[in-house]
Every structure is written in structure tokens, then in C-alpha cells.
C-alpha positions in Angstrom: 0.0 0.0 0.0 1.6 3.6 -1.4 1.3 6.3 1.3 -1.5 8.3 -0.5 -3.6 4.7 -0.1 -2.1 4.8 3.5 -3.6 8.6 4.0 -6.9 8.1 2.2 -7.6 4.7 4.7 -6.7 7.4 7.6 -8.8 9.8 6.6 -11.6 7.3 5.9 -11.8 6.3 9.4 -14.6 7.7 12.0 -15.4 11.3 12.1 -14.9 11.6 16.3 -13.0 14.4 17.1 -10.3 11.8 18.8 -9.8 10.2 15.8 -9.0 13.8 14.0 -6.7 14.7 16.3 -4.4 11.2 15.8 -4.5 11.8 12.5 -3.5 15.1 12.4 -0.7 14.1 15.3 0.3 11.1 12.9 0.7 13.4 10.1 2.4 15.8 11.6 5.3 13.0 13.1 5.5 11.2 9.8 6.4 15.1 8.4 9.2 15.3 11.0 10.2 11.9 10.4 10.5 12.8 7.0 12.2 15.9 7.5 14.5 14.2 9.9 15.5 11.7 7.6 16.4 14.3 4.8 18.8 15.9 6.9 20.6 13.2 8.3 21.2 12.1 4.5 22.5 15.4 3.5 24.6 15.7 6.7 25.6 12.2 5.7 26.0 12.9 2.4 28.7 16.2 3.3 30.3 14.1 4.8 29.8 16.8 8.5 29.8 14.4 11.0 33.5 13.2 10.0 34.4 17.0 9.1 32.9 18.3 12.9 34.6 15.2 14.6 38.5 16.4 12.5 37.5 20.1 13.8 37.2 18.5 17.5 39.8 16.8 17.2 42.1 19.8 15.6 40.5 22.2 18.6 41.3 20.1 21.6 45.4 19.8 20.2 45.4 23.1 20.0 43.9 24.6 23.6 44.4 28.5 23.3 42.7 28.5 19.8 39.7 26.2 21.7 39.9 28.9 24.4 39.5 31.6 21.8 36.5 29.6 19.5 34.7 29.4 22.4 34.9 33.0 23.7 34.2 34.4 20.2 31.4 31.8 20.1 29.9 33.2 23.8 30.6 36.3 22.5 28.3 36.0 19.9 25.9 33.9 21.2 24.8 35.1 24.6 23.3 38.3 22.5 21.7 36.3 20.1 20.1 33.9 22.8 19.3 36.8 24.7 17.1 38.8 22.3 15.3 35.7 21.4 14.4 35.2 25.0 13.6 38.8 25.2 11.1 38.5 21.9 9.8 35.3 23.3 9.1 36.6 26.8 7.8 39.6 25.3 5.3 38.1 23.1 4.3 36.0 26.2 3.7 39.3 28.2 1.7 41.1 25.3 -1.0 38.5 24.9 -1.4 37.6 28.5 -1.7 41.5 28.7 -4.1 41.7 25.6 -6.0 38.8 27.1 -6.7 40.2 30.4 -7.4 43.8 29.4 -9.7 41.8 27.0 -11.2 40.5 29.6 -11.7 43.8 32.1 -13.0 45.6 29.0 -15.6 43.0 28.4 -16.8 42.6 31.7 -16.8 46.4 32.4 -19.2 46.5 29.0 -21.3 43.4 30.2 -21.9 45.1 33.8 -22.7 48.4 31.8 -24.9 46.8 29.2 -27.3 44.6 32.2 -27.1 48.2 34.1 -28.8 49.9 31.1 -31.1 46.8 30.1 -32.0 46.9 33.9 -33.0 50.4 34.4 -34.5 50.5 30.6 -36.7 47.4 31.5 -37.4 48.9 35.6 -38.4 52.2 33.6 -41.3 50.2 31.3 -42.3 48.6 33.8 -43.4 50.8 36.3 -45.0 52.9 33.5 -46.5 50.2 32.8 -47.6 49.9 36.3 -48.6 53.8 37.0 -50.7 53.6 33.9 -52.5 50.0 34.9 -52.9 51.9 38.1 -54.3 54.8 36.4 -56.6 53.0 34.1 -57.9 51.0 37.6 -58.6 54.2 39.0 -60.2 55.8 36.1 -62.6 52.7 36.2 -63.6 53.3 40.0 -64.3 56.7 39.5 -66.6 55.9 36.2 -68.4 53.3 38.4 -68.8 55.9 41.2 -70.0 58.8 38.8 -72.3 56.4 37.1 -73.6 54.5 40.3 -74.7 58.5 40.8 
């Protein structure tokens, strides 16, 4: 069975929500599989596993020019992995921000929108009220001038 067979069977199956989300999780390793085993065989095939183990070996003969790979390569690293933790930490902070000001705006609304609806639907109703009261009263008093 060829892989598009393979993914057509897969997709085939049940229509649960479970069952989606293996698929879509079995897709998404067979992808990386994929991907991993593409770059192992160019790595392989540039021969950089040999290549990084004759640089090794070259580095640790030679200990001030280690010393000085490594330095240039802190150097240049701890700013690098500093501004990504800064952009990551930052976009962490500016949605949980966005999320609770979000939040504090819509609940501010809601508790503004009920106190209007409230007092709009307190408002009709005791109109409502004073003029069932009045029409009561306006009956009465016909029967009284009538009873006359």
C-alpha cells in the first residue's frame, strides 16, 4: 500500500474528534520523520559528522585557539540567545496583557450593558404599572359617577 492509499484509509476512518486529532498528530510525526531523515542524509551525504569530529579533534590539540573559538562563540551567542528570550518573553507578556485587558474591557461592558437593560426594563415597567394603576382608578371613578 503507497502512502497516499495509506492517507486516504486514515482519513476514511470515523469522524470523532479523537480520531482527527491522531491523524492530524500522525501526520504531523510522519512530516518530521521525513524531515529528519532528509537531513541526516545530506549531513551524511557532506560528509559533517567526519568534518565536525576532524575540527574537534584539531580544537582540543590546539587549547588557546579552543579557548578563543569558544569565547568568540559566547561572544556572539549570549546576545543572540538573549534577544530571542527577550522576543519570546515579550510576546508572552503582550497577549497575557491583551488577554486580560480583554477581559476587564468586556466585563466592564457586560456590567454596563445589564445596568442599562436593567434600568431600561425597571423604567417600562413601572410605567407600565402607573398607567395600569391609572386606568384602575379611572374605572372606579366611572363606576362611582355612574352609580350616581
Amino acid at each position: 500500500m503507497n502512502t497516499m492509499e495509506h492517507e486516504k484509509v486514515e482519513q476514511l476512518q470515523g469522524s470523532n474528534e479523537q480520531v482527527k486529532r491522531d491523524q492530524t498528530v500522525k501526520v504531523i510525526q510522519r512530516y518530521c520523520r521525513d524531515v529528519r531523515m532528509r537531513l541526516d542524509k545530506y549531513l551524511e551525504e557532506w560528509n559533517l559528522y567526519e568534518n565536525v569530529n576532524v575540527a574537534v579533534k584539531y580544537l582540543l590539540s590546539r587549547p588557546l585557539l579552543l579557548a578563543a573559538v569558544i569565547a568568540v562563540t559566547a561572544a556572539i551567542g549570549i546576545p543572540v540567545v538573549c534577544f530571542t528570550l527577550f522576543a519570546i518573553i515579550t510576546i508572552a507578556c503582550t497577549f497575557t496583557g491583551f488577554i486580560l485587558i480583554e477581559g476587564s474591557i468586556l466585563a466592564v461592558g457586560t456590567l454596563v450593558l445589564c445596568g442599562v437593560l436593567l434600568s431600561i426594563v425597571t423604567t417600562i415597567v413601572m410605567i407600565a404599572a402607573c398607567l395600569a394603576i391609572a386606568y384602575y382608578i379611572s374605572l372606579r371613578v366611572y363606576a362611582i359617577f355612574k352609580g350616581l
